[in-house]
C-alpha positions, 0 to 999 in steps of 0.5 A: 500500500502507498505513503502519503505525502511527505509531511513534517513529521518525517513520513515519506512521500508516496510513490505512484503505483508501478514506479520504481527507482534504479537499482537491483531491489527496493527497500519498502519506502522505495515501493508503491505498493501495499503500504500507507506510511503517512498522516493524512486525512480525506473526508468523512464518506457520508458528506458526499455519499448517502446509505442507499438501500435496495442492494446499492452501497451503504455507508457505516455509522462511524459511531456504531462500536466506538467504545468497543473497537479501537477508533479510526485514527488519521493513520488508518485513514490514510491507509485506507486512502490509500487503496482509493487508486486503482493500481494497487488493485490491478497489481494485485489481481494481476498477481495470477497466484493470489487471485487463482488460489483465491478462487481455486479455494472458493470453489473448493469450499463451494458446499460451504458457500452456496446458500450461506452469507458471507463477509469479504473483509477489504473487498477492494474492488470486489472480485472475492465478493463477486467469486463467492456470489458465482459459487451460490452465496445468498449473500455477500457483504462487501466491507470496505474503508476506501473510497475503492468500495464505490467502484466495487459497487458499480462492478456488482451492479454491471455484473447483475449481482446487487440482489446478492453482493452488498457493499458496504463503505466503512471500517469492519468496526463500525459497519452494521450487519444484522446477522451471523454470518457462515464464511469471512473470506479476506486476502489481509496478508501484507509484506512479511505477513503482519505489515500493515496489521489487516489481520486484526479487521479479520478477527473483529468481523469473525467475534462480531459475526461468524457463526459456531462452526463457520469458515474463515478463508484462508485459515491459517498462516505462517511466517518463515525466515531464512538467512540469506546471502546475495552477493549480486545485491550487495556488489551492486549496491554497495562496491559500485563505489569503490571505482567509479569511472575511475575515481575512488568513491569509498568514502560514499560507501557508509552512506549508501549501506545505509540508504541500501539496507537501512530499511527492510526490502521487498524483492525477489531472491531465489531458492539457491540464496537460502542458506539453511532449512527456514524457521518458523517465526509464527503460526496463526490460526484464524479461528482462535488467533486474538488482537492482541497476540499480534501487538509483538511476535517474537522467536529464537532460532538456531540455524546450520549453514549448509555452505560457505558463503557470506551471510548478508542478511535474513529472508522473510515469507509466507504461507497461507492455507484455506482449511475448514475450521474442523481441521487441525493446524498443519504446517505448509510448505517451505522452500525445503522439506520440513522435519518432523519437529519443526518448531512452530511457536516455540512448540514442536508440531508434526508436518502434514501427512498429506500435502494435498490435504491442504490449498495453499498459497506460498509466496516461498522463494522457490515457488511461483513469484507473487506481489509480495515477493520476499522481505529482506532484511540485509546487514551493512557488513557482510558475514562469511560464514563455514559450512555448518556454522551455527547462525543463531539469535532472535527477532521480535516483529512488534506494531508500532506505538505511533501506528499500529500499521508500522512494524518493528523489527529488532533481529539479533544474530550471532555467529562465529563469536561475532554478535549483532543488533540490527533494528528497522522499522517497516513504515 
């Protein structure tokens, strides 16, 4: 998601979707993609739009649940301005994996589906709404903050599916609907998983509406991290400087390891940079997972290097699974096999038996490229590390005090009788 306009409290300025500065990959503040990181404010949705009934957009009370849910803050109104333009849409429905997965998973679940109400949380430009109304839903509610919701209206009505697909204009803590419901669908994934914090709209709508025994779509996620080692990425942006046409430019060089790795990047690296099988930072089950279990996720890990080869920094990635909610936790897969006691949580859990039993959507380095790529977390200096030497530490990903949709990152590593603290901010 974007950033808002510079400001004079130090946001950064918003780049246009699709724009991207030189360079072999991007730190997060560099992307027009998935991500609001600013203070800004727009107008109030009812001063121009009415609450229509009769199948057309309605728009939320922002005074319903005001006590109850946390209050909408010029942070979120910025986020949700955010998906007002129509290419962080396009983006993502062009992310072939996200949107095939997504449908896939709807229409493997579509005896759940057909018939019962559903709630599509962030419907953007409705096309999950507009999916499970193809699968026989009775009813769909179509949530949404953004000014995205009146285009999503007008694609329901030029599909003749406004008897069916309600969109309704709000925050999920404020909107009003009338009844449990049977299904909440929601693609609230952000880069490294947690960024941007959507999950905890999941979690209302599921305490405010979902009936016993409902589904929620995908059900489980898990957050992986690797240690990494990118010498095309480093040379590139780094000992670029040390001669340039033929003048000696070192003294740029703590500047631009800062400005290269100061902040998390989001890009693509490939099976082959991973240098030892991925720990699991955190499992979610959508079903029982709280708000405040996501405040500030924390792991130790504890990794072999499988070569030698300089340590430039971690890899971070996703999976998510569409399982019912009678189905236990298991764990997806990785970019290398999982052992039998891989740990999850700080708890050892048995890998899934089947692998089919399971749709899933990885955004691992050696699967199919999605818009997420991978999060990477570079060091300024490079560590050369030996075959089986051991890379150990800890990382705590907590929200931000001053928006909740920043994330902390505090990574420690040790290696080699070597320790380290590296700290960044994803905004």
């Amino acid at each position: 998601m974007y950033s808002s306009p510079t400001h004079s409290n130090g946001y950064q300025h918003q780049h246009q979707p699709g724009e991207r500065r030189p360079g072999p990959g991007m730190t997060h503040r560099e992307r027009g993609k998935r991500g609001a990181r600013g203070r800004s404010k727009s107008r109030d949705s009812r001063d121009s739009h009415d609450g229509g009934g009769g199948g057309g957009l309605r728009v939320s009370d922002q005074k319903t649940h005001q006590e109850q849910w946390p209050p909408c803050t010029d942070f979120d109104m910025a986020y949700f301005n955010s998906y007002a333009h129509v290419g962080i849409h396009e983006e993502m429905i062009k992310d072939r994996v996200r949107t095939e997965t997504y449908r896939q998973a709807i229409m493997q679940h579509q005896s759940f589906i057909a018939g019962k109400v559903v709630v599509d949380v962030g419907c953007g430009t409705g096309i999950l709404s507009i999916f499970c109304a193809q699968a026989g839903a009775k009813r769909v509610y179509a949530v949404d903050a953004s000014e995205i919701a009146l285009q999503a209206n007008e694609v329901v009505k030029a599909n003749n599916l406004s008897d069916t697909v309600i969109v309704l204009h709000g925050r999920v803590e404020d909107v009003i609907i009338d009844e449990e419901v049977d299904v909440i669908i929601s693609e609230w994934m952000g880069y490294m998983l947690l960024y941007e914090s959507m999950l905890g709209s999941v979690i209302v709508a599921r305490d405010r509406w979902l009936r016993p025994g409902g589904l929620i779509l995908p059900s489980h996620a898990t957050l992986y991290m690797a240690p990494v080692t990118h010498p095309e990425r480093y040379s590139e942006s780094i000992d670029f400087w040390r001669n340039v046409y033929g003048i000696d430019m070192s003294a740029m060089l703590p500047l631009a390891k800062q400005c290269a790795f100061e902040e998390p990047c989001v890009e693509t690296i490939v099976g082959e940079n991973i240098l030892t099988w991925p720990h699991v930072v955190k499992h979610i089950d959508c079903y029982a997972v709280t708000i405040g279990e996501l405040e500030s996720v924390s792991t130790r890990y504890n990794f072999k290097s499988m070569m030698r080869a300089p340590l430039h920094g971690f890899a971070f990635w996703f999976d998510v699974e569409f399982n019912g909610s009678v189905i236990s936790p298991i764990n997806s897969h990785a970019p290398s096999p999982l052992t039998e006691t891989q740990p999850v949580d700080g708890s050892q859990r048995k890998k899934r038996s089947n692998p089919n039993e399971a749709l899933v959507l990885s955004t691992a380095p050696e699967d199919p490229p999605t818009h997420w790529q991978q999060t990477l977390i570079y060091f300024y200096d490079p560590i050369e590390v030996e075959q089986d030497q051991l890379i150990e530490g800890s990382v705590t990903l907590s929200q931000s005090k001053e928006n909740a949709r920043f994330m902390n990152i505090r990574l420690e590593y040790a290696s080699g009788g070597r320790s380290f603290v590296k700290e960044s901010v994803m905004r």
